[in-house]
C-alpha positions as CSV (number, residue, x, y, z in Angstrom):
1,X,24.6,-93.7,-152.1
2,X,23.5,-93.4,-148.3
3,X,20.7,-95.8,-147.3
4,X,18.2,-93.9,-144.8
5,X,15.4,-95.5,-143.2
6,X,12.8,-92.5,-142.9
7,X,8.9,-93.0,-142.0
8,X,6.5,-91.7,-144.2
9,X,3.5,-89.5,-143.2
10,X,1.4,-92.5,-144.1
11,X,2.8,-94.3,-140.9
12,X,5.3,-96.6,-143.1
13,X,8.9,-97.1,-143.1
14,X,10.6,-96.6,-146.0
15,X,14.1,-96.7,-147.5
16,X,15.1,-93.5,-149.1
17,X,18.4,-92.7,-150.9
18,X,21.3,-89.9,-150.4
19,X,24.2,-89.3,-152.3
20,X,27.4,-88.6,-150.1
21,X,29.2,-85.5,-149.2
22,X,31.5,-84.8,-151.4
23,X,35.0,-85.2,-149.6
24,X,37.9,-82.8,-149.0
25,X,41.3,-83.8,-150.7
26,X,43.8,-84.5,-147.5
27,X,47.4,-84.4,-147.1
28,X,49.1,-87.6,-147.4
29,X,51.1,-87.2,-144.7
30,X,49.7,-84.9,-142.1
31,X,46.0,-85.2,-143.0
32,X,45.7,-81.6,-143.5
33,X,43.2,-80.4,-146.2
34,X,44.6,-79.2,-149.3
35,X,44.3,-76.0,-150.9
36,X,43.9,-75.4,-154.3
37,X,42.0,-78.8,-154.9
38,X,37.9,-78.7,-156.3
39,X,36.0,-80.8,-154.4
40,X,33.3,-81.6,-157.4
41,X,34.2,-84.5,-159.7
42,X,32.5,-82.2,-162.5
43,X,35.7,-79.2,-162.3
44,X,38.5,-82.4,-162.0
45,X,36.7,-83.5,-165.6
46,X,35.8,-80.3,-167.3
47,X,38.2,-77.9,-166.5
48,X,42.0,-77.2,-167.5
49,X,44.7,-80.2,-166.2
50,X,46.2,-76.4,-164.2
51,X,42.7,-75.9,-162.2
52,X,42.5,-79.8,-161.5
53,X,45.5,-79.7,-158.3
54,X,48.2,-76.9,-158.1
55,X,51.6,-76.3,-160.2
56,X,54.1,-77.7,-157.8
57,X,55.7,-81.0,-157.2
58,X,53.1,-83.3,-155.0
59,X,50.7,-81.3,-155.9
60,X,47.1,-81.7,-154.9
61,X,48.6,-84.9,-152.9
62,X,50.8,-83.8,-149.9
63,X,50.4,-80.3,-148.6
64,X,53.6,-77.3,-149.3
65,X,54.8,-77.8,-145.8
66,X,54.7,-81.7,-145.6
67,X,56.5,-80.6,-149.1
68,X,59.2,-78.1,-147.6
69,X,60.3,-80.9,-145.3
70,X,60.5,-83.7,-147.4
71,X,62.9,-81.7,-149.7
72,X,65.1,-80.5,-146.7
73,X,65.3,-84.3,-146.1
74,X,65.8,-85.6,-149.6
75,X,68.1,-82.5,-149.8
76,X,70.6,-83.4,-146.8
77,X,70.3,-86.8,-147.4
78,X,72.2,-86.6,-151.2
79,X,74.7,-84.6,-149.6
C-alpha cells in the first residue's frame, strides 16, 4: 500500500492509504510490454492455466521477437 499524507477539511494532516497500480508484465529482455498477459492477480488465479500467459515457448516472460532472435541464435549456434 501507498502512504499519502493528505489534509483533512478539519485543518489536520493525516495519513491515508492507496493500493498500487497494478503493473504491466515486461519483456525480459527488451522491456517491452507483453501481450496476451492480465494484469489483475484475480484472472492469473481464477482463470484457465491457457488465459494466464500465451501458448508459446517464453511465454508471458520475453516478448515473440526477443523470442525469434534468441532461436535464430540458439539455432546457428548448434549448427
Amino acid at each position: 500500500m501507498k502512504r499519502l499524507k493528505r489534509r483533512s477539511p478539519s485543518g489536520d494532516t493525516r495519513i491515508i492509504y492507496r493500493r498500487r497500480k497494478k503493473h504491466i508484465a515486461h519483456c525480459m529482455i527488451c522491456g517491452r510490454p507483453l501481450a496476451g498477459v492480465p494484469r489483475n492477480k484475480k484472472d492469473l488465479r481464477k482463470g484457465p492455466k491457457t488465459a494466464k500467459r500465451p501458448e508459446r515457448y517464453f511465454g508471458g516472460v520475453i516478448c515473440p521477437d526477443c523470442l525469434r532472435t534468441a532461436l535464430k541464435i540458439a539455432a546457428r549456434a548448434s549448427l
